[in-house]
C-alpha positions in Angstrom: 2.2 9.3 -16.4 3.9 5.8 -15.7 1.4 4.7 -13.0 4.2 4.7 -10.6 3.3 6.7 -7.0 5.6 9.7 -7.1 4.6 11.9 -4.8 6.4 11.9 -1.1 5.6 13.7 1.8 7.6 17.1 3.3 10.2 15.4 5.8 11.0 17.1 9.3 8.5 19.1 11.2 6.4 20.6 8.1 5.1 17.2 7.8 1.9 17.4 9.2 -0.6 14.7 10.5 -3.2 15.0 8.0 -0.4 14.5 5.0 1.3 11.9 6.7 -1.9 10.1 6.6 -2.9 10.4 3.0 0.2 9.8 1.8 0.1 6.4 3.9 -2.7 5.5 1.7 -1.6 7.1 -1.5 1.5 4.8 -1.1 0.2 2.5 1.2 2.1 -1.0 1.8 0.9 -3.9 -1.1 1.0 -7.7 -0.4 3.5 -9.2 -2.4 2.5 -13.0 -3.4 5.8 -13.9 -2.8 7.2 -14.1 0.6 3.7 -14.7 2.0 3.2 -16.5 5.0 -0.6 -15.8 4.7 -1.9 -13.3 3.0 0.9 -10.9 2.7 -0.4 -8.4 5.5 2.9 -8.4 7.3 4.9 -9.2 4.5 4.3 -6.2 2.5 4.2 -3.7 5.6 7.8 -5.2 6.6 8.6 -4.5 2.7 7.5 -1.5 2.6 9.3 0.1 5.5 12.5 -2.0 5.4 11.9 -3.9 8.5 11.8 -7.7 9.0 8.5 -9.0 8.9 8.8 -11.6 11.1 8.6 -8.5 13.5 5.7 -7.4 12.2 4.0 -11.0 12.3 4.7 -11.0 16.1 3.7 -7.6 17.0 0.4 -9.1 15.7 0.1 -12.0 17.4 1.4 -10.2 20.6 -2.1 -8.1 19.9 -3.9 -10.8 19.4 -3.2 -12.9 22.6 -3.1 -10.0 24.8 -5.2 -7.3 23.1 -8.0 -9.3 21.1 -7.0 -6.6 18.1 -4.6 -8.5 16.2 -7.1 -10.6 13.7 -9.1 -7.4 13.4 -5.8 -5.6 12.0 -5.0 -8.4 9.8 -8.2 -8.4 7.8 -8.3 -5.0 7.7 -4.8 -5.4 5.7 -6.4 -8.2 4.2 -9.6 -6.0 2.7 -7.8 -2.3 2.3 -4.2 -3.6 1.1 -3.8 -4.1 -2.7 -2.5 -7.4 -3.7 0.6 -7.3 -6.0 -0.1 -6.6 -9.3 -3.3 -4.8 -8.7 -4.3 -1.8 -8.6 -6.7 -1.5 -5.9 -7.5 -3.3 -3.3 -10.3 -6.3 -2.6 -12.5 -3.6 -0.8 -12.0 -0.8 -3.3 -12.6 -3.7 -6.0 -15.9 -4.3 -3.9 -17.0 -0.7 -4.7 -16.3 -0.5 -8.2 -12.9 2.0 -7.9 -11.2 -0.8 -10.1 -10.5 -4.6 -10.7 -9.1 -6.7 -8.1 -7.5 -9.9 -8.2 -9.8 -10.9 -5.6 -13.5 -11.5 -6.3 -16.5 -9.6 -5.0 -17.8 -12.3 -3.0 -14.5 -13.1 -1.0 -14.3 -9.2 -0.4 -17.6 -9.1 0.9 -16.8 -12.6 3.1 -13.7 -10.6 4.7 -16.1 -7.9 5.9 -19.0 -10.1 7.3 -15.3 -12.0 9.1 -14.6 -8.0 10.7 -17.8 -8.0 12.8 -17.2 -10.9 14.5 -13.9 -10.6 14.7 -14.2 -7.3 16.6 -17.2 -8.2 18.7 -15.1 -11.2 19.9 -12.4 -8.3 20.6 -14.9 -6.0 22.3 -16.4 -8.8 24.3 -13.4 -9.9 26.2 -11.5 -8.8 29.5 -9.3 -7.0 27.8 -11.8 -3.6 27.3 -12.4 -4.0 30.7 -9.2 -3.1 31.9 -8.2 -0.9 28.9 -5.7 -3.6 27.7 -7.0 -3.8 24.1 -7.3 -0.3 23.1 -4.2 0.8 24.4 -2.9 -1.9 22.5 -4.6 -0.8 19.5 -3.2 2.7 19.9 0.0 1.2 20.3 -0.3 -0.2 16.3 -1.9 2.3 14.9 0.8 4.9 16.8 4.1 2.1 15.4 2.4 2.4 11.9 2.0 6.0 11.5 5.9 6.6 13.1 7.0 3.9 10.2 5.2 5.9 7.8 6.3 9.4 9.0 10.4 8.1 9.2 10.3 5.8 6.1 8.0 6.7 4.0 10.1 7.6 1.5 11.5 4.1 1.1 10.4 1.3 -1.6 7.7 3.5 -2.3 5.1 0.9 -4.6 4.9 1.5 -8.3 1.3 0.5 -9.4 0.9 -1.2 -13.1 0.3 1.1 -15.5 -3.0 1.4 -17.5 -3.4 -1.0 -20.6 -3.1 1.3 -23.9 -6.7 1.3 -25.4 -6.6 -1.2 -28.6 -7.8 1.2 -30.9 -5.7 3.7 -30.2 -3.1 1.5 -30.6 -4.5 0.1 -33.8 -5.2 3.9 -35.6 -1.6 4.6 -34.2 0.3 1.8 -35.9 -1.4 2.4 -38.9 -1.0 6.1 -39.1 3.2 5.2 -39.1 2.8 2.7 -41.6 0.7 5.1 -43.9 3.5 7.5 -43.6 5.9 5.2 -44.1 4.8 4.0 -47.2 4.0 7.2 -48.7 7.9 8.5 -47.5 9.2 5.1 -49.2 6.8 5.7 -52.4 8.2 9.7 -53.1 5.3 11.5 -51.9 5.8 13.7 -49.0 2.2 15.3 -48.0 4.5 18.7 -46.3 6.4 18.7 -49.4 9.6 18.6 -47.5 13.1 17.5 -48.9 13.6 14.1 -46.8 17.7 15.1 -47.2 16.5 17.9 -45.4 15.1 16.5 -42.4 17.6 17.5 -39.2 18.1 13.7 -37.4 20.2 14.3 -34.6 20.9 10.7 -33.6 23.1 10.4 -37.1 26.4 10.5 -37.2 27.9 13.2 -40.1 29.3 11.1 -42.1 25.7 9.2 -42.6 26.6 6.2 -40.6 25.3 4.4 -37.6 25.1 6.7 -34.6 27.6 6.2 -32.0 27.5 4.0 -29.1 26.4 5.3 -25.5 29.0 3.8 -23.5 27.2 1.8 -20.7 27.1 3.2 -17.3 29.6 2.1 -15.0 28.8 -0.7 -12.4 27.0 0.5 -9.2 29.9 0.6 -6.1 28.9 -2.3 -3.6 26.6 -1.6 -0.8 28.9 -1.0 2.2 28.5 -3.0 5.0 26.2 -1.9 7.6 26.8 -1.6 11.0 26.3 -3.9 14.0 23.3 -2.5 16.0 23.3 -2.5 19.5 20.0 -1.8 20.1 19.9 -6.2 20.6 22.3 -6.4 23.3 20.9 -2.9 25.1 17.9 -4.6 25.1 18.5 -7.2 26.4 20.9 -6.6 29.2 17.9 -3.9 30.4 15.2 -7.1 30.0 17.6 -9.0 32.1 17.8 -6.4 34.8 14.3 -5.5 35.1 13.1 -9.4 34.9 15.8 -10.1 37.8 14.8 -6.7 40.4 11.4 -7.7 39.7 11.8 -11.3 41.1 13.8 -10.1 43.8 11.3 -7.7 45.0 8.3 -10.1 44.5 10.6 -12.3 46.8 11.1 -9.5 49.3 7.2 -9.9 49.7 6.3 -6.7 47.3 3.0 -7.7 46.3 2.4 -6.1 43.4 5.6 -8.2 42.0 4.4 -11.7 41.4 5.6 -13.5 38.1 3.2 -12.9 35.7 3.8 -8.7 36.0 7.3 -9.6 36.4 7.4 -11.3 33.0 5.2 -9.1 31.5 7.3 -5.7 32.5 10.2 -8.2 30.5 8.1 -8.5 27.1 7.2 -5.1 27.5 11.1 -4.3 27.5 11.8 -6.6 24.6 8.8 -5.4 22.1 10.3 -1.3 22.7 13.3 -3.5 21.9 11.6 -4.3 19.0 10.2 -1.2 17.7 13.2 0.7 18.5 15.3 -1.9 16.0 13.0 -2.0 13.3 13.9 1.5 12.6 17.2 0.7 12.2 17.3 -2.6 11.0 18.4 -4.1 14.0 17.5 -6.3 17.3 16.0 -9.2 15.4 17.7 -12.0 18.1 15.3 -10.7 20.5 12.5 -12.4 18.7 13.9 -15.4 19.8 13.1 -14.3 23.5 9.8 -12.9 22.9 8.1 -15.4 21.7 9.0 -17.7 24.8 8.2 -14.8 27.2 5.0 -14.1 25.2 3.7 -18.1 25.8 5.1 -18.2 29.4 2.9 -15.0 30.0 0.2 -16.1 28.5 0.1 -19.5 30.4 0.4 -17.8 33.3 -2.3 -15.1 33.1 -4.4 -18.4 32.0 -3.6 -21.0 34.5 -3.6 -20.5 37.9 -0.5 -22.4 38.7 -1.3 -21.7 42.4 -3.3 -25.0 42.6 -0.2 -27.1 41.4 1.2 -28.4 44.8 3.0 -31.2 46.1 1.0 -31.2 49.3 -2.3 -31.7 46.8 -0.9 -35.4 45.7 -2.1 -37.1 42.5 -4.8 -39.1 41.9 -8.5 -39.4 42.5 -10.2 -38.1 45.2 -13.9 -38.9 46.2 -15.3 -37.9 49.5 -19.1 -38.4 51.2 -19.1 -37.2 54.3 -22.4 -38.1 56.7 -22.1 -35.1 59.3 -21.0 -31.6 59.8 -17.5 -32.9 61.4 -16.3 -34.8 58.3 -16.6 -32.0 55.8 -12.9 -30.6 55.3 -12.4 -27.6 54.9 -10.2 -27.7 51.2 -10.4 -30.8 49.5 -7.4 -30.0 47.3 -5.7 -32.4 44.3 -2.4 -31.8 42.1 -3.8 -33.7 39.1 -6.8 -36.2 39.2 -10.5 -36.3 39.7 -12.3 -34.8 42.8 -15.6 -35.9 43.2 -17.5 -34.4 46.9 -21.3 -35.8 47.4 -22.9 -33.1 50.1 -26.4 -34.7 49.9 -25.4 -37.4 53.2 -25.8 -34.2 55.4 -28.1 -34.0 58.3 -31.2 -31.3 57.3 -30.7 -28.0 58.7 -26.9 -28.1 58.2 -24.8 -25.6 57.4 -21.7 -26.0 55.7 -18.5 -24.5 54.0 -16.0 -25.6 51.8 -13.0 -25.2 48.9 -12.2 -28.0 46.2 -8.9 -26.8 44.6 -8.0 -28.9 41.3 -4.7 -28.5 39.1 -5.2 -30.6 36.6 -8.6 -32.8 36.4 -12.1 -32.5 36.8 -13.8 -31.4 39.8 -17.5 -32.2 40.4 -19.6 -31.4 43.6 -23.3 -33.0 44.6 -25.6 -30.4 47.2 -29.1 -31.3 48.6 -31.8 -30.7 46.7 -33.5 -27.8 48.9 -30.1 -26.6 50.1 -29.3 -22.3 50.1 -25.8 -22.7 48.2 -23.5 -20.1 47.4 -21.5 -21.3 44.8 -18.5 -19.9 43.3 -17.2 -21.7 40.0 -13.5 -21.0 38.6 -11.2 -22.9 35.9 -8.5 -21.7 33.7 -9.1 -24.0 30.8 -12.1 -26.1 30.5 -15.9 -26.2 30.5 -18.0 -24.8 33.9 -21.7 -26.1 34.7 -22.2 -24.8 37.9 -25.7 -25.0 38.7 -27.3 -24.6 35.7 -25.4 -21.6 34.3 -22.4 -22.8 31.6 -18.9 -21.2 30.6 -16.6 -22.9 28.7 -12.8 -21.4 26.7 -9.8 -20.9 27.8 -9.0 -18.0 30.1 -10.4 -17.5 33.7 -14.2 -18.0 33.8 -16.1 -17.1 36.7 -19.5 -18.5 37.9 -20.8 -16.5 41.6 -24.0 -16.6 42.7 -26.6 -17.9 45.2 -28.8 -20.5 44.9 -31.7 -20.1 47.0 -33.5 -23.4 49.0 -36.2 -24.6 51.2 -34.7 -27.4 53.7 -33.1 -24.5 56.0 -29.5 -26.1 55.0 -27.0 -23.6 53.7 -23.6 -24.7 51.9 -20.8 -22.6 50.6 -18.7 -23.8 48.5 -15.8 -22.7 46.3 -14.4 -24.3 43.2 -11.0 -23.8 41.6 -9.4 -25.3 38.8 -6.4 -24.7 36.9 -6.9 -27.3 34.2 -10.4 -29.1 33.6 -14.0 -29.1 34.2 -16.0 -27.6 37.0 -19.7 -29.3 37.6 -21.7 -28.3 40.6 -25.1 -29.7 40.5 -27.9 -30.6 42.7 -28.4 -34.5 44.2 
């Protein structure tokens, strides 16, 4: 045995799940130290299966921003992958199967880092709507298609096992023992050394000849423009432009941030398609912007960015029931509205809509409020109950009181803090 993994699954139809699988970790991708951006996780998949793994790195943080699954992946490379130049893995190190490069106490750090990791995952929108495990399928469904269509490529060669001293020891000394006593005239068999048949000498008692050396390998020939790139593309392109034009024809369901993300969705089959045959890598260079655009806008709501908002500050106290507006809106600045001036037994509602800025909104002490609390970005305290992150947090509730006045009031923000609090 060399050590090095020989064994490769049936191709074509014969190959069933089960074997796909255990071959995947019989031969399963190995983080190279070289090459690393990290720790080697989608280096050494993209290595494995001859694709590049800067497509690899941004399927994962694709996952990550809109599936919550892509850290989770990565240290479960992290733990289950063996680092170059081992033979197992930090994990399989952990559990006595072998020695690691990595040390039992970072392998046991990297699995208190999973829980988190995937509560964070399970706690988020994203399960809600079924975003995060379809994504998750999504991976695990790439990775076993990789394995089942290239697995038979740069297969990993693990290092072979050290040769036991001894062995070694009683080995070289055995051939010296014999060499001496063949040197000395004593043969223990009693053979005649002229005798002896050595097929590697030449006749006439000479040197043996010379192997000629093997003639140099023919170049690689040159391989072939994909055009799964400009397919893609040109598709992305179309579908990104009907989708505008519908969501301008007042389709509803159309509105730019499904617009863009029927686009990304385009350009990662784009992707996945290209890896398989070594091409498409331009269209990384358009989903990365697409992925940040899409992300800012499933974030932000730009809808509070107006010119009609203006810029600046914006306090307001009204005194009676007439003076409370019914929006108090800003671009970008500060709105601060003091609803404790009201006459007792009033009853008001009302909408603050912020862009960018802080927004922060005073009700009477024994007021009945229904409150509703919103930001993009930012910190919420909305009477009493906190949110903070980035993403849209939402505070609803009522607020029951004893003066007989009732307020409703609404708070959006795109960019800033929300704080609605009693005066």
């Amino acid at each position: 045995m060399s050590g090095s993994e020989t064994h490769v699954p049936k191709r074509g139809p014969a190959a069933g799940f089960e074997e796909t699988v255990k071959d995947f970790w019989r031969s399963r991708p190995v983080r190279p130290v070289a090459g690393r951006k990290f720790a080697g996780v989608a280096a050494g998949i993209g290595y494995r299966y001859g694709i590049d793994p800067t497509v690899v790195r941004v399927a994962l943080v694709a996952a990550t921003v809109f599936g919550g699954f892509g850290v989770f992946v990565y240290l479960l490379g992290w733990l289950f992958l063996p680092q170059e130049g081992d033979r197992v893995s930090a994990f399989e190190g952990l559990i006595g199967r072998g020695r690691a490069s990595s040390s039992p106490a970072f392998a046991v750090m990297l699995l208190i880092l999973l829980f988190p990791g995937l509560t964070w995952t399970l706690s988020g929108g994203w399960m809600a709507d079924g975003t995060g495990l379809i994504g998750f399928a999504l991976m695990a469904v790439a990775l076993y298609l990789l394995h089942r269509n290239r697995g038979q490529f740069n297969r990993p060669s693990m290092p072979a096992p050290a040769q036991p001293a001894a062995a070694f020891s009683m080995a070289s000394a055995s051939a010296a023992s014999a060499s001496t006593a063949t040197e000395g005239g004593w043969d223990p068999l009693a053979a005649d050394p002229s005798a002896w048949d050595l097929p590697n000498a030449s006749p006439s008692g000479g040197m043996p000849p010379q192997t000629p050396p093997p003639p140099p390998a023919p170049p690689m020939p040159r391989r072939r423009k994909s055009k799964i790139g400009a397919a893609t593309f040109g598709i992305a392109v179309l579908v990104g432009g009907v989708g505008t034009v519908l969501g301008l024809d007042g389709e509803p369901w159309f509105t730019m941030q499904h617009v863009v993300g029927l686009t990304l969705g385009v350009v990662g089959i784009g992707l996945v398609a290209g890896s398989f045959v070594r091409g498409g890598r331009g269209l990384i260079g358009l989903a990365v912007p697409l992925a940040i655009v899409g992300m800012a806008l499933t974030t932000v709501p730009f809808e509070n960015f107006s010119v009609k908002g203006g810029v600046g500050d914006l306090t307001a106290t009204p005194v009676q029931v007439s003076e409370v507006l019914p929006e108090y809106h800003r671009s970008a600045g500060n709105i601060d509205v003091d609803l404790t001036k009201l006459p007792a037994g009033a009853s008001v509602t009302t909408k603050v809509s912020n862009g960018a800025g802080n927004s922060t909104v005073l009700v009477p002490a024994g007021a009945e409020v229904k409150v509703s609390c919103e930001t993009g970005a930012g910190d919420i305290d909305c009477l009493g109950q906190s949110r903070s992150g980035v993403g849209e947090e939402v505070i609803d509730f009522t607020s029951p009181g004893s003066n007989g006045q009732k307020i409703t009031v609404k708070v959006e923000n795109g960019v800033g803090n929300v704080e609605v609090r009693r005066g």
